[in-house]
C-alpha positions in Angstrom: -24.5 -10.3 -40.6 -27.7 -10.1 -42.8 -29.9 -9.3 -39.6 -27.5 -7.3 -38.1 -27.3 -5.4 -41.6 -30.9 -5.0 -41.8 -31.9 -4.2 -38.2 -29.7 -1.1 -38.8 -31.3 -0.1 -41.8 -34.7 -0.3 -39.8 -33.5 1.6 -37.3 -32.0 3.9 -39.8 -35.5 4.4 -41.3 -37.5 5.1 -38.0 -34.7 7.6 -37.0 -35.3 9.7 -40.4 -38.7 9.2 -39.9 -38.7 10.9 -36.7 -37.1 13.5 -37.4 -39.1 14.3 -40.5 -41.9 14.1 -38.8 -40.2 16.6 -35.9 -39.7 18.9 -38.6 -42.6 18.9 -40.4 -44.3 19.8 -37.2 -42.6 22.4 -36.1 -41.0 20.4 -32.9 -37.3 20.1 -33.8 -35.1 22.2 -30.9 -32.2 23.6 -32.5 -29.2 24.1 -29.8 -26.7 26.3 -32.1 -23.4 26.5 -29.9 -19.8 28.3 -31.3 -18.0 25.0 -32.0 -14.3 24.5 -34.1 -14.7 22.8 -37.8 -11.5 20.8 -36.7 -13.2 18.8 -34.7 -16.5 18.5 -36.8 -14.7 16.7 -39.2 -12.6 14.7 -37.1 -15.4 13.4 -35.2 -16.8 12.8 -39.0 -13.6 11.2 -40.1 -13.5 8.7 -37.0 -17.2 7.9 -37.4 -16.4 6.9 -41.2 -13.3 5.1 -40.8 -14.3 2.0 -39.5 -17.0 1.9 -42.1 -14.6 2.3 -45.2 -14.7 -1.3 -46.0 -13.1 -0.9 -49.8 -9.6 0.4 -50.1 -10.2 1.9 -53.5 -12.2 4.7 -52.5 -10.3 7.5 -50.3 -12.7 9.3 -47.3 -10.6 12.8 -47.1 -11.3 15.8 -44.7 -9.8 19.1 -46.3 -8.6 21.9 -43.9 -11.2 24.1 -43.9 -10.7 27.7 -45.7 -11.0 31.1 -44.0 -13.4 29.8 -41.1 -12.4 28.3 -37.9 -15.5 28.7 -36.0 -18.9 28.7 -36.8 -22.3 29.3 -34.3 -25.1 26.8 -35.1 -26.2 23.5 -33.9 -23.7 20.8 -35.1 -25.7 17.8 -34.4 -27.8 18.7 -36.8 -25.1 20.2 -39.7 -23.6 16.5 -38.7 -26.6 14.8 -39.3 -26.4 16.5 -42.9 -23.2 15.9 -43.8 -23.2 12.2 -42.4 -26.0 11.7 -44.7 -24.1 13.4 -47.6 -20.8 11.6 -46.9 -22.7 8.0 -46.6 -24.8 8.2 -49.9 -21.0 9.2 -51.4 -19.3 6.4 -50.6 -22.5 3.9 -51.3 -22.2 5.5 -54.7 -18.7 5.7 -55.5 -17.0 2.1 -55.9 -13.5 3.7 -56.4 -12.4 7.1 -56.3 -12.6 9.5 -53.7 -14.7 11.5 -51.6 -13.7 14.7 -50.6 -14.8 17.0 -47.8 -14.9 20.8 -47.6 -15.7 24.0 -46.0 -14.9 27.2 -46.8 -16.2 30.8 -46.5 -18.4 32.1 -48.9 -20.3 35.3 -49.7 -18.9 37.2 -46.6 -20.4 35.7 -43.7 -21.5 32.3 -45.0 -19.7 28.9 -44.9 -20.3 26.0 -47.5 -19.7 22.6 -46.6 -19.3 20.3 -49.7 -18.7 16.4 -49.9 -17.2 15.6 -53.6 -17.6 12.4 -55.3 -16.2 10.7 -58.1 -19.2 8.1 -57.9 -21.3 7.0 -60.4 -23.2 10.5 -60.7 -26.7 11.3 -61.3 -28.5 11.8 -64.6 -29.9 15.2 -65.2 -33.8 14.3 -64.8 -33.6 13.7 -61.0 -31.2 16.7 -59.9 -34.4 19.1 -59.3 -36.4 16.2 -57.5 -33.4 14.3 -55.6 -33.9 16.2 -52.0 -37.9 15.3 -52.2 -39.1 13.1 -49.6 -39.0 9.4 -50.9 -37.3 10.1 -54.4 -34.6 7.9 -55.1 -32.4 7.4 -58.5 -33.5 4.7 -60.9 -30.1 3.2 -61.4 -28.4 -0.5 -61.4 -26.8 -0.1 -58.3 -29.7 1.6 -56.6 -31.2 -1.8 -56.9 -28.7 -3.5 -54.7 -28.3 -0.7 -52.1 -31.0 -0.3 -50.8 -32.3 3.3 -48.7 -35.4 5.1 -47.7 -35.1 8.1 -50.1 -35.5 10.2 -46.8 -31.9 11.0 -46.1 -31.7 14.1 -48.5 -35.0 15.5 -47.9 -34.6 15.3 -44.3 -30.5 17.3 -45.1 -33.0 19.8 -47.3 -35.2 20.5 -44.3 -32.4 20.5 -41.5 -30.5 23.0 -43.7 -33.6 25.3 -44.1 -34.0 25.3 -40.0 -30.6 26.3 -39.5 -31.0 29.1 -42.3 -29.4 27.6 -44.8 -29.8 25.7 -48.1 -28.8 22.7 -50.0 -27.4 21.9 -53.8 -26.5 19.4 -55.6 -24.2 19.1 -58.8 -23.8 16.1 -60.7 -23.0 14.5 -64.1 -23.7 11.1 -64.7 -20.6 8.6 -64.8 -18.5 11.6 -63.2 -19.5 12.0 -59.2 -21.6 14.4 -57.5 -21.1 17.6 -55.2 -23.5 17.8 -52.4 -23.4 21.1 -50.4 -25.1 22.4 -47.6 -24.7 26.9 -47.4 -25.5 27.9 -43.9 -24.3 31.4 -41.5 -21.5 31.3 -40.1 -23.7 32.9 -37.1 -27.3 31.0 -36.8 -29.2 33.8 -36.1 -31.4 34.1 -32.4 -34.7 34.3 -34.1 -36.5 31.2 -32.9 -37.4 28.6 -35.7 -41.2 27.6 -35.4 
């Protein structure tokens, strides 16, 4: 179990590596498609369900408000939200996490994963998406990560013309949410 464990947090590290580095240099390909947010999150809800290894915190998919469809590449607002939803539950030993999307400002969509973890203090909310910047707290020591998972979200969200923000108080969860068109728009990304 132990090497299993830690061969997939290796490989874990090398992937968001990867595509940092892809990023960074320009080289990411971006494959935006028209795709429904029903099956986004049910392909995120099976993904996460054989992973939710505590019964005392709840994994739940709201139905998304006032957008069915939206044009962008969803491998890549996956790989955001996967990272989003996984820090959650690491950081949320009872509770819930919630998942949303829902039209904002006209013709944007916001995608939020809502925690009632352990919550982050104040004095890390405008360093948290940097790349290797991870919270100094008790349980930070025994789960361990690479600190690359939200600066990589960050960057993703920027290709796909979007942003990321974060909302926390400490001892009462944490909203992550990634803003992004609901129509990616044809200018290449360089």
């Amino acid at each position: 179990m132990f090497i299993q464990s830690a061969a997939t947090e290796l490989t874990e590290m090398v992937d968001d590596l990867l595509d940092l580095a892809k990023v960074e240099a320009g080289r990411v390909t971006i494959s935006p498609a028209w795709f429904e947010m029903v099956d986004l999150f049910s392909a995120l809800r099976g993904m996460f369900k054989p992973i939710l290894s505590s019964e005392s915190v709840s994994l739940n998919f709201e139905e998304p408000v006032d957008v069915t469809k939206i044009y962008t590449d969803d491998k890549k607002l996956s790989q955001i939200l996967r990272n989003f939803i996984s820090n959650a539950l690491k950081f949320t030993p009872e509770g819930e996490v919630r998942v949303t999307a829902r039209r904002t400002d006209g013709d944007w969509v916001t995608f939020a994963v809502i925690d009632t973890g352990i919550g982050i203090g104040p004095e890390y909310l405008t360093t948290i998406f940097q790349d290797f910047v991870q919270v100094e707290a008790p349980i930070q020591k025994r789960l361990r990560g690479t600190g690359l998972g939200l600066s990589l979200s960050r960057k993703l969200a920027t290709v796909l013309g979007g942003r990321v923000d974060v909302q926390s108080e400490l001892g009462k969860g944490s909203t992550f949410s990634v803003t992004l068109p609901i129509e990616l728009s044809p200018t290449p990304v360089e």
